[in-house]
C-alpha positions as CSV (number, residue, x, y, z in Angstrom):
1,X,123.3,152.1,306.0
2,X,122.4,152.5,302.3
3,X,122.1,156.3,300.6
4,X,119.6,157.6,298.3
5,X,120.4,158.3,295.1
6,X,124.0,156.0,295.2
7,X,123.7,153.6,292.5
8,X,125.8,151.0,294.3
9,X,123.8,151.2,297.1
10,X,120.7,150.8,294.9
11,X,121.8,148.1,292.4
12,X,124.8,145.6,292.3
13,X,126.7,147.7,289.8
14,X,127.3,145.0,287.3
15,X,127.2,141.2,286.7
16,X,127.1,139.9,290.5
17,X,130.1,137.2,290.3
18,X,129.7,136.8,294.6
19,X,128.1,138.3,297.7
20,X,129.1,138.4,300.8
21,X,127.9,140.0,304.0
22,X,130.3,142.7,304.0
23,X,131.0,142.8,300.4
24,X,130.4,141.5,296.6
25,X,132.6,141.4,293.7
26,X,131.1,142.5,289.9
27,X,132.3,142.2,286.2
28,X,131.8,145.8,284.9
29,X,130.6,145.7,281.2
30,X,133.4,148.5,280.1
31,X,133.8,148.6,276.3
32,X,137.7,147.4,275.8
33,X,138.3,146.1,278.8
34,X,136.4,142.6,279.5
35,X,138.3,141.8,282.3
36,X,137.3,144.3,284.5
37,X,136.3,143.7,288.2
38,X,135.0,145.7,291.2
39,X,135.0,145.2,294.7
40,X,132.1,146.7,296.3
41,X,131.5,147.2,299.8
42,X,127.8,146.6,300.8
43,X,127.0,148.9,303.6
44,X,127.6,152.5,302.1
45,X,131.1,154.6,303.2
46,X,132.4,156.8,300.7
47,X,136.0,156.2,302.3
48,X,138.6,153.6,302.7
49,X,139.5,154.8,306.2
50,X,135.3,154.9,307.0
51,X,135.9,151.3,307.9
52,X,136.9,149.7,310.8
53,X,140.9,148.3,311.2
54,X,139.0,145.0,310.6
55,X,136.0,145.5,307.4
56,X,140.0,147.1,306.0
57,X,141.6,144.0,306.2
58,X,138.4,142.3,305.3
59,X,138.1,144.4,302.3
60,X,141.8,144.2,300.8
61,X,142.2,140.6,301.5
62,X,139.3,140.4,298.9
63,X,140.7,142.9,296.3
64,X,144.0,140.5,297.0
65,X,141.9,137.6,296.1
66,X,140.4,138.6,292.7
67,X,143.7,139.9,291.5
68,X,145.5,136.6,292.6
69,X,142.6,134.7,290.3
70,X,142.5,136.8,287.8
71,X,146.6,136.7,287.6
72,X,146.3,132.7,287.7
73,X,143.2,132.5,285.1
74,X,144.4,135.7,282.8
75,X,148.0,135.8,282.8
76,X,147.7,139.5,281.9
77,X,150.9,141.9,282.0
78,X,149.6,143.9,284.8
79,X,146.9,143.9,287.3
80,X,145.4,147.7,287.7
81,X,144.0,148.2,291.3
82,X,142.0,151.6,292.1
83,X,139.7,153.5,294.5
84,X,138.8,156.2,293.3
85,X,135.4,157.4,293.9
86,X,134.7,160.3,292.1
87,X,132.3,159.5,290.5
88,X,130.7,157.1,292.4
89,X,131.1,158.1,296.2
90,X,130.5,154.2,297.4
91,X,133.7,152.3,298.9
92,X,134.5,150.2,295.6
93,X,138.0,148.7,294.6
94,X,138.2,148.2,290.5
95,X,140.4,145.0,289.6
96,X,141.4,145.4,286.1
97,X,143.7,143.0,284.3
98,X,145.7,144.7,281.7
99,X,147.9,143.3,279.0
100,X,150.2,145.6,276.7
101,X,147.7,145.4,273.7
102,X,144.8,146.9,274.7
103,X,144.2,150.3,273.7
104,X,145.0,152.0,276.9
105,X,148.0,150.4,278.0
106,X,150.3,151.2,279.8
107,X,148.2,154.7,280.5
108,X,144.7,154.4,283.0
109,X,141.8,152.8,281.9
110,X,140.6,156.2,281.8
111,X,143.1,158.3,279.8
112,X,143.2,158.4,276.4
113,X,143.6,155.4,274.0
114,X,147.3,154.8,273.1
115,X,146.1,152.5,270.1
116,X,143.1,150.8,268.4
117,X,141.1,148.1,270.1
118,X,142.2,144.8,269.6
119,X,138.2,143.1,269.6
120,X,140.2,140.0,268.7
121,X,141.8,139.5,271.7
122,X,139.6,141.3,274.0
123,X,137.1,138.6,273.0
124,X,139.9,136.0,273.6
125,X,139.8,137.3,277.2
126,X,136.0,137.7,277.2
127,X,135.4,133.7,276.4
128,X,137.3,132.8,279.4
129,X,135.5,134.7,281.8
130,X,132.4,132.3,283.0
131,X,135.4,130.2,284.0
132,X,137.3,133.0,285.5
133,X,133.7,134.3,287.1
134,X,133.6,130.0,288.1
135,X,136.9,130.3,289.9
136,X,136.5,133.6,291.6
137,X,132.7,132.1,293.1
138,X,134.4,128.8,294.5
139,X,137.4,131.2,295.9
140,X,135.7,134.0,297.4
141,X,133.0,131.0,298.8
142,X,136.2,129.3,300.6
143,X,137.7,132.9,302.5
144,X,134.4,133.9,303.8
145,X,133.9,130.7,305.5
């Protein structure tokens, strides 16, 4: 079922990396954070528990997935994992690989800066990511078959 109006159910919601039939994984173009992924569920539910016991396991063994590449790939300090959906009511799981210079850490993505960007870095992180998005294709590829 797909909603009116529900930009994930209308568009892919950021540079498609893989797509399943239950599910695809994005890179989100946010501003200080290149490494940031989302798992999106295809079919719209706005909550976790709106799937089956099965589309859940489905669903977290993929968020498992992208963090366990993006840990290999990125070496990052920390690997942020969040559902939220307040703003966008559309089952989605952001990924977000975090390292103690970027201007948020260790707060949320989406509290206030605790520092200046580091564009330096960032863009460090951001020239590895075809090969990362590479990695993620050939993995995801391999679960769903």
């Amino acid at each position: 079922m797909l909603v009116e109006n529900c930009p994930l159910c209308a568009t892919d919601g950021g540079a498609l990396i893989w797509s399943g039939e239950k599910l695809r994984v994005i890179r989100a173009a946010e501003a200080g954070f290149p490494a940031f992924y989302r798992v999106v569920w295809n079919e719209h539910a706005a909550e976790f528990s709106d799937l089956s016991a099965a589309d859940r396991i489905v669903c977290m063994d993929a968020v498992a997935l992208v963090e366990r590449v993006l840990r290999e790939q990125l070496a990052p300090t920390k690997i942020n994992l969040a559902a939220l959906g307040n703003m966008v009511a559309h089952l989605h799981w952001h990924v977000i690989a975090r390292y103690d210079w970027d201007s948020h850490f260790p707060a949320s993505v989406w509290a206030a800066a605790q520092r200046e960007r580091n564009e330096e870095r960032e863009a460090e992180i951001a020239r590895q990511l075809p090969q990362v998005d590479e990695v993620l294709q050939k993995a995801l590829a391999l679960w769903a078959a």
